[in-house]
MARBA-3410 file (N, C-alpha, C, O; in Angstrom, 1 decimal):
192
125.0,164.7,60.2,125.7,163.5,60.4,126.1,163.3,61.9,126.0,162.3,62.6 ~ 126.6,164.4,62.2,127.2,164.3,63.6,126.1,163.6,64.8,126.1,162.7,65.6 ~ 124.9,164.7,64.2,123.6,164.0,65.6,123.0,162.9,64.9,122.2,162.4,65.7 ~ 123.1,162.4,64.1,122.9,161.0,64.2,123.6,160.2,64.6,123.0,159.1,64.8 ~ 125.0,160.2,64.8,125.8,159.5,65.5,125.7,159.4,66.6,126.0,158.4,67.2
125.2,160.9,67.3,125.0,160.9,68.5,123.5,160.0,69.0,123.3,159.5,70.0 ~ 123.0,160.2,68.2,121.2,159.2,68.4,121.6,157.7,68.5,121.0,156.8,69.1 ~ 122.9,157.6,67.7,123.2,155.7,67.5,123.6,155.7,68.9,122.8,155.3,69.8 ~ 125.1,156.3,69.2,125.8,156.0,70.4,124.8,156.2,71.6,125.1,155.6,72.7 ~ 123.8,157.1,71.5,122.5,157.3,72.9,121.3,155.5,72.6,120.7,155.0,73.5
121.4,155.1,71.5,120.9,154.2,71.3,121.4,153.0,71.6,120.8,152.0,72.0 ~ 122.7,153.1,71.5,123.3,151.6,71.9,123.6,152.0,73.4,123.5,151.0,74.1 ~ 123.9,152.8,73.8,124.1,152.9,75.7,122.9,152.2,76.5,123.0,151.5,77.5 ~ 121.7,152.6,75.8,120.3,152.4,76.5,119.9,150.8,76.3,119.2,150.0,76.9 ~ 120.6,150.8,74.8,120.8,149.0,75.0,121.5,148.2,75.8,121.1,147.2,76.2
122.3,148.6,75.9,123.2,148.0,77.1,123.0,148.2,78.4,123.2,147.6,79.4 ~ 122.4,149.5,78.1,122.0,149.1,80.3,120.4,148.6,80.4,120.1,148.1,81.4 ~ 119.4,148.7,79.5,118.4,147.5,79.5,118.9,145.9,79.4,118.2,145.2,80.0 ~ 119.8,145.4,78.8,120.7,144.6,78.8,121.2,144.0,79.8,120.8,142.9,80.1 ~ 122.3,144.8,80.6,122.7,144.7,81.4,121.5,144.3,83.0,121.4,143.2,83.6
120.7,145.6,83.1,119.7,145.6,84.1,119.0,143.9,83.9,118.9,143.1,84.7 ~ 118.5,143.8,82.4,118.0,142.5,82.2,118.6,141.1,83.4,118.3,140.5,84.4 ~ 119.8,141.3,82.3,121.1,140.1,83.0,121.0,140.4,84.8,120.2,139.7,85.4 ~ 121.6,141.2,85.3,122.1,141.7,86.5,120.6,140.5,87.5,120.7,139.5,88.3 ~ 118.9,141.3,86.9,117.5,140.8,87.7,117.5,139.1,87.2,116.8,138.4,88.0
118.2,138.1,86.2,117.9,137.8,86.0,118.8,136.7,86.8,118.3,135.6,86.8 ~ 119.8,136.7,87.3,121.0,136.1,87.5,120.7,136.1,89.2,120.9,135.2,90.0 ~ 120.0,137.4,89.3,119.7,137.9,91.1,118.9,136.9,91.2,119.3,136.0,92.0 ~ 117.6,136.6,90.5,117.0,135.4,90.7,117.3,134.1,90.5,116.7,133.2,91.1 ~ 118.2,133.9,89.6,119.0,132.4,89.7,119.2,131.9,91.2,118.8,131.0,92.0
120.3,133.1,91.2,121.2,133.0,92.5,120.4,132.6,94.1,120.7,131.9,95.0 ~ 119.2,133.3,93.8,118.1,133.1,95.3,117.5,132.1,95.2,117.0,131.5,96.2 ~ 117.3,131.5,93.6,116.8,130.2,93.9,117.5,128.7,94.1,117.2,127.6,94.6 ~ 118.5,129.3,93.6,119.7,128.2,93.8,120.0,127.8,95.3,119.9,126.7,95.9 ~ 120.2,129.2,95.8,120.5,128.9,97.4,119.1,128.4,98.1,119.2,128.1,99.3
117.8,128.3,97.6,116.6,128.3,98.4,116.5,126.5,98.0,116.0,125.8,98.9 ~ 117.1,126.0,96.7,117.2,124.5,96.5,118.1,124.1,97.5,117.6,123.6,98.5 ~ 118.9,124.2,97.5,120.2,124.1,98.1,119.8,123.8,99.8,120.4,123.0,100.5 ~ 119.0,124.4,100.3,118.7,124.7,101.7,117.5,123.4,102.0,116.3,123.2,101.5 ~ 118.2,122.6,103.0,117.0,121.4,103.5,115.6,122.0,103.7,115.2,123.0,103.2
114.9,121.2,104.5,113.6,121.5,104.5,113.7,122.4,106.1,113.3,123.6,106.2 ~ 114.1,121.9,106.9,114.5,122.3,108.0,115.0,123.5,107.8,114.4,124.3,108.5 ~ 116.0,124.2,107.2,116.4,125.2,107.1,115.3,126.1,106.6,114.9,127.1,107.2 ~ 114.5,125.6,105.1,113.7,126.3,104.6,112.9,127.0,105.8,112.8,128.2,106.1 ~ 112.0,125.5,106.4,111.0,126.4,107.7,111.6,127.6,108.6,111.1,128.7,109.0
112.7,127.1,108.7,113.3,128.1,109.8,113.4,129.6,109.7,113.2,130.4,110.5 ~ 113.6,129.7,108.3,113.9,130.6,107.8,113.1,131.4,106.9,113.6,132.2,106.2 ~ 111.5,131.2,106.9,110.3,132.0,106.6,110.5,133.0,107.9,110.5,132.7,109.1 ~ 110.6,134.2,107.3,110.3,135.1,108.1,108.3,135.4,108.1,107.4,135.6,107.2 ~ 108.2,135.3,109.0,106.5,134.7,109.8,106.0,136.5,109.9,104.9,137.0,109.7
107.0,137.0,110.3,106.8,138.5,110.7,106.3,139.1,109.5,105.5,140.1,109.8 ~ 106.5,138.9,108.1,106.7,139.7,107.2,105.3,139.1,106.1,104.5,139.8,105.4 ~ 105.5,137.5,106.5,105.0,136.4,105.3,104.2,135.1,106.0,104.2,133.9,105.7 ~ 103.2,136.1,107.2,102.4,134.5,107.7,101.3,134.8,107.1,100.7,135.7,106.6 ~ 101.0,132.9,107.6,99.9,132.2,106.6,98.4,133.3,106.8,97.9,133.9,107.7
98.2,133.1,105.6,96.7,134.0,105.7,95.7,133.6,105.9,94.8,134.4,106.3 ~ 95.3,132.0,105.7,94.1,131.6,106.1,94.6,130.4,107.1,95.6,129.8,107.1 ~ 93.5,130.2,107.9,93.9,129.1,108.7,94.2,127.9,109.0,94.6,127.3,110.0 ~ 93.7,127.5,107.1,94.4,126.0,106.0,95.9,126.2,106.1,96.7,125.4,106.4 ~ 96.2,127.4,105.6,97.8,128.1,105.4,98.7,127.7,106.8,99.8,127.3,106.7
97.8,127.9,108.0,98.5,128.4,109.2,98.7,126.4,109.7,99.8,126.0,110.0 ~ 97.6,125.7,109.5,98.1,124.1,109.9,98.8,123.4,108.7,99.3,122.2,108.7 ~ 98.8,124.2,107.7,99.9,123.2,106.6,101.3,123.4,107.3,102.0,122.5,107.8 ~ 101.6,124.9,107.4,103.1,124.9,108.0,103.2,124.9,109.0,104.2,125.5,109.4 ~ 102.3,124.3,110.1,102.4,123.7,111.2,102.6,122.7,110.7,103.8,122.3,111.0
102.2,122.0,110.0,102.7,120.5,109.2,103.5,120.0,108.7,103.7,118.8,108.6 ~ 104.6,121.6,108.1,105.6,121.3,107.7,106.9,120.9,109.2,107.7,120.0,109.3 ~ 106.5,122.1,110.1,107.0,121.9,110.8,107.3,120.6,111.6,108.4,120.1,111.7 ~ 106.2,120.1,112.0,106.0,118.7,112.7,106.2,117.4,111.8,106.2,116.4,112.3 ~ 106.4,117.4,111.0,107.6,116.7,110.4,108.7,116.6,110.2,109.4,115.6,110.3
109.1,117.9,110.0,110.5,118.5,110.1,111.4,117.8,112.2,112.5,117.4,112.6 ~ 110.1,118.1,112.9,110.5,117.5,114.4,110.6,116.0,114.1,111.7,115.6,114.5 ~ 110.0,115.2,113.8,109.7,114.1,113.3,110.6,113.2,112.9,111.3,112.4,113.5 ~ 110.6,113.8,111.5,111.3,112.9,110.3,112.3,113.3,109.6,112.6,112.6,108.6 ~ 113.2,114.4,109.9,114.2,115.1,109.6,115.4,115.5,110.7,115.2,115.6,111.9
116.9,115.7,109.7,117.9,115.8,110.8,117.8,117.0,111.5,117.5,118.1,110.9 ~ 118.1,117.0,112.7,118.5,118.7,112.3,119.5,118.8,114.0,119.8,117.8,114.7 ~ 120.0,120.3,114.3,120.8,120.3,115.3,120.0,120.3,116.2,118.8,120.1,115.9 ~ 120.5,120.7,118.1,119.8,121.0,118.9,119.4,122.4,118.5,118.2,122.6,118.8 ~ 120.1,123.7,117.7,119.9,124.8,117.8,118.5,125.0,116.9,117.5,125.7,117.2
118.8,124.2,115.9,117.6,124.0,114.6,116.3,123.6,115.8,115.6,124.5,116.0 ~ 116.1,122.5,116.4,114.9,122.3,116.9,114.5,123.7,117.9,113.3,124.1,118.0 ~ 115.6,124.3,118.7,114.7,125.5,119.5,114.1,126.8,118.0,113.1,127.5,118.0 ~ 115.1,126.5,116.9,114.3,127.7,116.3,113.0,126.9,115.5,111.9,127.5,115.7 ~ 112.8,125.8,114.9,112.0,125.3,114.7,110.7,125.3,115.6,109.6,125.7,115.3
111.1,124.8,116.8,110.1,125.1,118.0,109.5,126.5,118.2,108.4,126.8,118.7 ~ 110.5,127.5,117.6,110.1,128.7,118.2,109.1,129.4,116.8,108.2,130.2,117.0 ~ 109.4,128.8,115.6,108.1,128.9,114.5,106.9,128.7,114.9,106.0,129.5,114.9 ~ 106.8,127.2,115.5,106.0,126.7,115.6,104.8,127.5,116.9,103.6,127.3,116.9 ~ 105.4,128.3,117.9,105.1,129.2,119.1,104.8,130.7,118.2,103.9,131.5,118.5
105.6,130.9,117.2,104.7,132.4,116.7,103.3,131.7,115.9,102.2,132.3,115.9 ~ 103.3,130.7,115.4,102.0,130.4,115.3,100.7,129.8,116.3,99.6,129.4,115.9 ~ 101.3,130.1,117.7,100.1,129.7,118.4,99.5,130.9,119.0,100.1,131.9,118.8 ~ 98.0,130.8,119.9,97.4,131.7,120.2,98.1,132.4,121.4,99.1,131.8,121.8 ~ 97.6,133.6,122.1,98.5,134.1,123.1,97.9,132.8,124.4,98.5,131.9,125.0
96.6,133.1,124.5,95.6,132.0,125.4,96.9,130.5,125.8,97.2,130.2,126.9 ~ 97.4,129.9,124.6,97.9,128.8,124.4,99.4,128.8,124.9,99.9,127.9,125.4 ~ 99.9,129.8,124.7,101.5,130.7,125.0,101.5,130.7,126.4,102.5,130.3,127.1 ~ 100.3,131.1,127.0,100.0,131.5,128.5,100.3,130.3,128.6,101.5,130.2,128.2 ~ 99.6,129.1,128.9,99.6,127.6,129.2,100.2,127.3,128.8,99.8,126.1,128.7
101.5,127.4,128.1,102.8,126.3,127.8,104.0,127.1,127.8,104.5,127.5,126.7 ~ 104.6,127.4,128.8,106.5,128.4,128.7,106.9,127.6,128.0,106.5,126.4,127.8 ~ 108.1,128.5,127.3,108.5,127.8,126.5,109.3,127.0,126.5,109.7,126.4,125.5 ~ 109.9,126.6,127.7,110.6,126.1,128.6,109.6,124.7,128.6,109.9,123.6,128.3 ~ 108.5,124.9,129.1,107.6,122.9,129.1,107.5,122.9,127.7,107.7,121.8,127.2
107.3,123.8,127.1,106.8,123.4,125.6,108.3,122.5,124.7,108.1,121.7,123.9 ~ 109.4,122.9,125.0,110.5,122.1,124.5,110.5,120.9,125.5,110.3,119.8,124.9 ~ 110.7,120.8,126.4,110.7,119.6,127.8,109.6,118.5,126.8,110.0,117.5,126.2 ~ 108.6,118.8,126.8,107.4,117.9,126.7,108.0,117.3,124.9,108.3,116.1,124.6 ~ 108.2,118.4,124.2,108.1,118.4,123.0,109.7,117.4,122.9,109.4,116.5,122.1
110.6,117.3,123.1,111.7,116.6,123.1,111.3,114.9,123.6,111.5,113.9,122.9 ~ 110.9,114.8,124.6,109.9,113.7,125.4,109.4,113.4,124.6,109.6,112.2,124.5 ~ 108.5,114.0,123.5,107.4,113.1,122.6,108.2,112.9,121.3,107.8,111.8,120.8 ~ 109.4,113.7,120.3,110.1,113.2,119.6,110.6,111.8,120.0,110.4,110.7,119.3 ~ 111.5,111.9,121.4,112.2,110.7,121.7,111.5,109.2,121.6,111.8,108.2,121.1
109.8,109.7,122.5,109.0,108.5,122.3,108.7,108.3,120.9,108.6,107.1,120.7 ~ 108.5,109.1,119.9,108.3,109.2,118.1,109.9,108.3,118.0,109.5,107.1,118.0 ~ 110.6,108.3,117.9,111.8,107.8,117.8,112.2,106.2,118.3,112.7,105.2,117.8 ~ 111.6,106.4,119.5,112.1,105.0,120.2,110.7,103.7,119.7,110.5,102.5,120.0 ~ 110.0,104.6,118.8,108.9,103.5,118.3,108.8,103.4,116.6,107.8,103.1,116.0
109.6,103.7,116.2,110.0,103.7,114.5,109.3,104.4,114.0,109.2,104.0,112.8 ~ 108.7,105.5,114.2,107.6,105.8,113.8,107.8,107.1,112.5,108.2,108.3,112.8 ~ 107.5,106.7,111.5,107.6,107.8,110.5,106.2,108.3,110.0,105.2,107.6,109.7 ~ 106.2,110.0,110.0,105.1,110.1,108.9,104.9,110.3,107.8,105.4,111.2,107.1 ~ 104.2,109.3,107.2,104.1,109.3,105.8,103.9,110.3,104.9,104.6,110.7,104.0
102.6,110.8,105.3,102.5,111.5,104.7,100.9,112.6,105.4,100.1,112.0,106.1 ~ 100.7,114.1,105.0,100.3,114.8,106.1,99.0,115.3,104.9,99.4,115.2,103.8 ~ 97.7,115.7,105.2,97.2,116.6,104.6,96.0,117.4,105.2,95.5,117.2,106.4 ~ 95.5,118.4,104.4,94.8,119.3,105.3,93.4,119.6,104.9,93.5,119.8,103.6 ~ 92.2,119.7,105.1,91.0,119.9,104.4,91.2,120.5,103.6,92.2,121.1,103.5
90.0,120.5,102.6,90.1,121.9,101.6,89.8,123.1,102.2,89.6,123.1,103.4 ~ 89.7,123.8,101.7,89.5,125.5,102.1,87.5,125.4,102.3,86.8,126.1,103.0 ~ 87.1,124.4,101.4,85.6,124.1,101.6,84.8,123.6,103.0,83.6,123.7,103.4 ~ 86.2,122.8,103.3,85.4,122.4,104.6,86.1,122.8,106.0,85.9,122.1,107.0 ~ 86.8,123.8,105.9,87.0,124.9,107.1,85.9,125.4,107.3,85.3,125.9,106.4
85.4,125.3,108.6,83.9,125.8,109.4,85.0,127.0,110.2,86.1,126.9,110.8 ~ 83.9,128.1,109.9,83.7,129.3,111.0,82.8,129.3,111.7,81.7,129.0,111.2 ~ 83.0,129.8,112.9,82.0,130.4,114.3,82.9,131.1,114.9,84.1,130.9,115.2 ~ 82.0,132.0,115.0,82.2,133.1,116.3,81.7,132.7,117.6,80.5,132.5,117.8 ~ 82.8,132.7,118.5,83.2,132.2,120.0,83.0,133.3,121.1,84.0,134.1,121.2
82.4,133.5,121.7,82.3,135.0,122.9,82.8,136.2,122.1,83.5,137.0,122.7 ~ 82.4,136.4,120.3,82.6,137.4,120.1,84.1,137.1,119.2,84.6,138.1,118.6 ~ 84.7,136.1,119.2,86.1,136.1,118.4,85.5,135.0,117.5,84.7,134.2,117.7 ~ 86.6,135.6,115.9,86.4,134.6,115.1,87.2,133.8,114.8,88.3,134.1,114.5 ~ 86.6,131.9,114.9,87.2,131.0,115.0,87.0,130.1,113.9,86.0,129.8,113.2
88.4,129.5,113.8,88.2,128.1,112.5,88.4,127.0,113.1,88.9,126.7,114.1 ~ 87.9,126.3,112.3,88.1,124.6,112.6,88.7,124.0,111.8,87.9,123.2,111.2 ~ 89.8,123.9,111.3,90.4,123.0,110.1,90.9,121.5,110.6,91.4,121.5,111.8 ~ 90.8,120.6,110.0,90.8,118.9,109.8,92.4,118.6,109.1,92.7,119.1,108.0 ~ 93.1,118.0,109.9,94.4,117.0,108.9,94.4,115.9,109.5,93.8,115.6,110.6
95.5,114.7,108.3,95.5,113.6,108.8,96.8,113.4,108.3,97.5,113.9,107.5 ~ 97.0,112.1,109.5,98.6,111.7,109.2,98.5,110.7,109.3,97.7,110.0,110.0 ~ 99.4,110.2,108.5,99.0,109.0,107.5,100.3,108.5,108.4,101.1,109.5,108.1 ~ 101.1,107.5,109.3,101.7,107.1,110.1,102.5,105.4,110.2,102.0,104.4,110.7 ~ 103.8,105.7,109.6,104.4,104.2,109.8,104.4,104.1,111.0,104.5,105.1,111.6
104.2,102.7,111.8,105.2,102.3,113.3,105.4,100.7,112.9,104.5,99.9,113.1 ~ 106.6,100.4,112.3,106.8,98.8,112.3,106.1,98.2,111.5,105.6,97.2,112.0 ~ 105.8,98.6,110.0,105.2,98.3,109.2,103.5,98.1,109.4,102.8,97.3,108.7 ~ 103.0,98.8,110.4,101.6,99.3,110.7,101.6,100.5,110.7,102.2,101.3,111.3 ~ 100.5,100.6,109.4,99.9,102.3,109.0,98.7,102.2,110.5,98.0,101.4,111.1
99.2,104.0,110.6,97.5,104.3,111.3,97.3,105.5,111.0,98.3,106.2,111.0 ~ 96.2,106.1,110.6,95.6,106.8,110.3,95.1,108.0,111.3,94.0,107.9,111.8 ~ 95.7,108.9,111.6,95.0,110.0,112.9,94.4,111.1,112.1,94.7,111.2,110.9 ~ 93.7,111.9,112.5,93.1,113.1,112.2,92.9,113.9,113.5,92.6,113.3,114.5 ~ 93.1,114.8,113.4,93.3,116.0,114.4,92.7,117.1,113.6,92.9,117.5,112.4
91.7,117.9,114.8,90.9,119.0,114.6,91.9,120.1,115.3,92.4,120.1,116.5 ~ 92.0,121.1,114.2,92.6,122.2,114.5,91.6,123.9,115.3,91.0,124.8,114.6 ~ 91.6,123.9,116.5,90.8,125.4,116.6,91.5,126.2,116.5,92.5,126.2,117.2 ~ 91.1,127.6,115.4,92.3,128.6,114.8,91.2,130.2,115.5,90.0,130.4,115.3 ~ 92.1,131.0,116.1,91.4,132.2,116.0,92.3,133.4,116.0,93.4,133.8,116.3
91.2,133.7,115.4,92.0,135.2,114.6,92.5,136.5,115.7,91.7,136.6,116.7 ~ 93.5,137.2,115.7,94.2,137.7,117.2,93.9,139.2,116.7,93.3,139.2,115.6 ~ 94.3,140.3,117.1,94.1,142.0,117.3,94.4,141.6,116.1,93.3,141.0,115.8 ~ 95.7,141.5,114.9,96.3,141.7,114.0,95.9,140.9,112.8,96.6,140.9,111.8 ~ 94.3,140.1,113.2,94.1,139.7,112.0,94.4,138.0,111.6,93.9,137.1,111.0
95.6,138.1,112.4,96.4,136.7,112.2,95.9,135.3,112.7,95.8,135.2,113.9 ~ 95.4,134.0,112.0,94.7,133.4,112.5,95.9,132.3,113.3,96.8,131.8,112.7 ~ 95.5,132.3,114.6,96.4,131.4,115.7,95.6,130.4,116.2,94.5,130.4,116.5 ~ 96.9,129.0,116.4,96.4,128.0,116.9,96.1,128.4,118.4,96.9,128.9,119.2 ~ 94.6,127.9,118.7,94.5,128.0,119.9,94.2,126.6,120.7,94.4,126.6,121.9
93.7,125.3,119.9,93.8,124.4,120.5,93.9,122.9,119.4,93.9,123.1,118.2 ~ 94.0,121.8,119.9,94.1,121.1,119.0,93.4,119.4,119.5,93.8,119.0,120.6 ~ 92.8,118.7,119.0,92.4,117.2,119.8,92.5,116.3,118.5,91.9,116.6,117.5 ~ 93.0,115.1,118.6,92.3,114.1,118.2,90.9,114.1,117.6,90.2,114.9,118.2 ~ 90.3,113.5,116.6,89.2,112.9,116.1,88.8,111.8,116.2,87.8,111.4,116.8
90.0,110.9,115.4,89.7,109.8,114.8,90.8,109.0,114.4,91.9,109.6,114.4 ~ 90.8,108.3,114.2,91.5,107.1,113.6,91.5,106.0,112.8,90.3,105.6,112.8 ~ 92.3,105.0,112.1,92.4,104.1,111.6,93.3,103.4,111.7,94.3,104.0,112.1 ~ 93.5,102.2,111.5,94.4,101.2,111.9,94.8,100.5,110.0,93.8,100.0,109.4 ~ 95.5,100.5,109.6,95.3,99.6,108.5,96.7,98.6,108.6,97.6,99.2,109.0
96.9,97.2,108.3,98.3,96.6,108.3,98.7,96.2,107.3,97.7,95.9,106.6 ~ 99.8,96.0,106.8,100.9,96.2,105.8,100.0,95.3,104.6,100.5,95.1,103.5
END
């Protein structure tokens, strides 16, 4: 009699801390997602650790460049938020590109073109990126490079326009595909 009481009471302990452990993981994830709703979009970007959790393909690497450039755009944020914002957007570029822009012009220029974004009503509507189908690779003097396609779909004063911008992404020592340059395509004009 005795060791079966002892088998109940070892039975119900192991219930309660499977139980317990249950509750404790399940509450831990409430809680992380709560605070991750809770946090603007601006915050969100800021706060991808890039070091741990960057994009793996080079569709990946201009979406949240996308996120970002909206976030400059069309969202509040402090002066402090735009240098860390800015400074996302600089672990995603190539070293080649880093060389040609301190980071010092790269905010100068980049505050300059918000302000002009600003002083012309200009909202983006809305942003998208090819499929993963129509990313072209080539190899460039020996490095491998992508070509990915977005468009931004663009209010100014109740005139849509249409841009597309070709992304060149190349892959660095560590694998990591970086923006290395970027141009215009094309456009459209469409009105209200």
């Amino acid at each position: 009699m005795k060791k079966n009481g002892q088998k109940i009471i070892f039975a119900v302990v192991c219930v309660v801390i499977i139980v317990g452990l249950f509750w404790y993981t399940a509450a831990k994830k409430g809680n992380s997602a709560e605070n991750n709703d809770d946090l603007t979009e601006v915050e969100k970007v800021i706060t991808k650790n890039l070091e741990k959790n960057y994009p793996e393909t080079p569709r990946e690497v201009v979406k949240f460049y996308n996120r970002i450039i909206t976030c400059f755009y069309d969202e509040e944020y402090t002066d402090d938020e735009l240098y860390e914002l800015g400074d996302q957007v600089r672990l995603l570029m190539d070293d080649e590109l880093l060389e040609n822009n301190s980071r010092d012009d790269y905010f100068k220029s980049l505050k300059a073109d918000i302000e002009d974004y600003h002083d012309k009503s200009k909202k983006i509507e809305s942003s998208s990126v090819c499929s993963s189908d129509e990313v072209k690779y080539q190899k460039i003097d020996g490095d491998d490079c992508a070509y990915v396609t977005a468009s931004y779909f663009v209010n100014e004063n109740k005139s849509y326009t249409r841009t597309n911008q070709t992304y060149v992404l190349r892959k660095d020592k560590d694998g990591k595909w970086k923006i290395l340059v970027f141009y215009q395509t094309e456009g459209d004009t469409e009105d209200e």
